[in-house]
N, C-alpha and C positions, 0 to 999 in steps of 0.2 A: 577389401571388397570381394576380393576371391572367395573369403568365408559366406559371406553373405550371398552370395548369388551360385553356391550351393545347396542351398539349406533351402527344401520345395514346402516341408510344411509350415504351417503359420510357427507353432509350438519351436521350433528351432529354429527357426528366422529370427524370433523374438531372444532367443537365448544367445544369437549368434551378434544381433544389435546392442544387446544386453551387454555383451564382453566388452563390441568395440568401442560403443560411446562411454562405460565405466556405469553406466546406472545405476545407482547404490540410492535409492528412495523409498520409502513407506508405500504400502500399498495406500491409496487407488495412486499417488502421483505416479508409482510405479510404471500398472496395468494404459495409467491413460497415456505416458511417454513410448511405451512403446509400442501401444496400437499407432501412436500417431506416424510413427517411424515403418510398422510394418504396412500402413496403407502407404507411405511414399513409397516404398521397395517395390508396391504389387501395382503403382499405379506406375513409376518406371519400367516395370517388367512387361505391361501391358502397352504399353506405347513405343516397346523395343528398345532402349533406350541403352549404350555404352555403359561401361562400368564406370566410365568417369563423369559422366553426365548424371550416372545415380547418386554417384559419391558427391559434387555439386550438388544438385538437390535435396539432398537428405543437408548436406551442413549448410545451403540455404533457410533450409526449415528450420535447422536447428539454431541459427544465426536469430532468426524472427520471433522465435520462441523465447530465445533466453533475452530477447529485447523489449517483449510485451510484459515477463515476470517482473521485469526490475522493477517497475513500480506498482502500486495498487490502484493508481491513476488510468483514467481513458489516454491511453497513446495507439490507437489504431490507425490515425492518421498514420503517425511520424512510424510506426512499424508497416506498415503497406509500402511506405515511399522507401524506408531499407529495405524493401524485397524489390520493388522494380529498380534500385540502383545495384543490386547484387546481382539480379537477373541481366542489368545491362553489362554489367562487368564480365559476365561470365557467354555472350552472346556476339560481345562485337570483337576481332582482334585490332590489338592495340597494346601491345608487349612495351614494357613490361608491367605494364597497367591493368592489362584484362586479354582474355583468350575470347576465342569463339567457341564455347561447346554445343553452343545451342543454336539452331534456326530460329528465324523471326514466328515460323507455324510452332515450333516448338515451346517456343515464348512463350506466346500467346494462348498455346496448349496448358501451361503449367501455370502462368498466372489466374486462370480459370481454375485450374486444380485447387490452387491458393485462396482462393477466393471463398470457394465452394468449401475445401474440408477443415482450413483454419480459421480463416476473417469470418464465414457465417459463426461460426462455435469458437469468438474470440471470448468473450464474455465469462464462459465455462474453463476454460483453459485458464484465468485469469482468478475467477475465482477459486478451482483446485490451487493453483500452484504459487498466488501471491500470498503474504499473510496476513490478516482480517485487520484493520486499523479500528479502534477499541479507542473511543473517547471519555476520558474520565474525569467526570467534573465535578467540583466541589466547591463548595461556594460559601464566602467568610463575611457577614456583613459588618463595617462599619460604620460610626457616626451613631451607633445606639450605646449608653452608658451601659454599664453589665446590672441587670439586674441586684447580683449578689451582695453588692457592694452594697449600694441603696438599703437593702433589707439589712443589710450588716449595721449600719450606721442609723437608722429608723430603730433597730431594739437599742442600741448603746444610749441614744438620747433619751430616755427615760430616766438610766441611771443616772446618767450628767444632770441632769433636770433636779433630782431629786437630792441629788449630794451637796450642790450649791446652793447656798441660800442667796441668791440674787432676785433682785424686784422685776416684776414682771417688763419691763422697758429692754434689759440686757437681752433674756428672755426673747423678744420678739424680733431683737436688731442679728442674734446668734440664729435665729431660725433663719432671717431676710441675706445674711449673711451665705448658709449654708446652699438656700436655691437658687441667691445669686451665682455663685462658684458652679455649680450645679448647671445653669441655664449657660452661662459664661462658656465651658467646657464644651459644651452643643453647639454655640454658636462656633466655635473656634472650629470644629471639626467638620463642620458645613463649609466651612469660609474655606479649607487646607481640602477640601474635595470636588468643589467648582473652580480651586485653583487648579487643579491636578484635570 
């Protein structure tokens, strides 16, 4: 924290957050990580704030942050109620449970900060930093014969036709035969789909 509460311009505050939290990101998650860290520095700096209270703060923020990315889901509920339990933790003493760095004005100071520069532009932070769920759907129908088939077996029957010399009775029982098997196979695949 000594490094950072050196560092007066933005440009090297940000190089100086850069080092300590490891940020190794693509731009924009980059640029949007660590505005998000240099306004917590200037909004502690502005409210006089100890070096431990900023360091608290910034790894609150960082705490709520890396809890709203895990999923691409709405969790703003359940990430606001881990910032007022981190906030409690860090406000009331009760060793070795939790310290008092903060006052109840302080609290209530920073949960408004909270409110204000993450929960309103939760949405944005969520869609930069989560990654896009992509539904991919393809769709295979059954219970229809393949066409191919059919056509396969409609030319061959001419040949058969004309190679046998059977009287036209065989002839009509091999056709009643063939759309029975045919109809048969439909029903069956109906029957095995309202079973399912």
């Amino acid at each position: 924290m000594e490094e950072v509460d050196k560092m007066q311009s933005v440009p090297d505050l940000e190089s100086a957050l850069c080092s300590v939290f490891g940020i190794d990101l693509p731009e924009p998650r980059r640029g949007v990580l660590l505005e998000m860290y240099v306004q917590t520095v200037l909004f502690c700096r502005e409210h006089s704030f100890k070096k431990e209270q900023t360091s608290a703060l910034l790894s609150i923020i960082k705490s709520i942050h890396e809890a709203n990315i895990q999923t691409p889901l709405n969790n703003i509920e359940q990430c606001f109620k881990y910032c007022k339990e981190l906030l409690l933790c860090h406000s009331v003493r009760r060793p070795p449970f939790s310290i008092n760095l903060f006052s109840s004005e302080e609290v209530s100071c920073i949960l408004e900060y909270i409110h204000n520069s993450y929960v309103r532009h939760y949405k944005l932070y969520k869609y930069i930093f989560t990654p896009q769920v992509k539904l991919d759907l393809s769709l295979t129908y059954s219970g229809f014969p393949d066409q191919d088939k059919h056509t396969m077996e409609d030319s061959s029957a001419p040949e058969a036709e004309a190679k046998t010399d059977s009287g036209p009775q065989t002839q009509e029982a091999s056709i009643a035969e063939s759309e029975g098997d045919t109809l048969g196979k439909i029903i069956k695949k109906d029957c095995a789909e309202i079973n399912v």
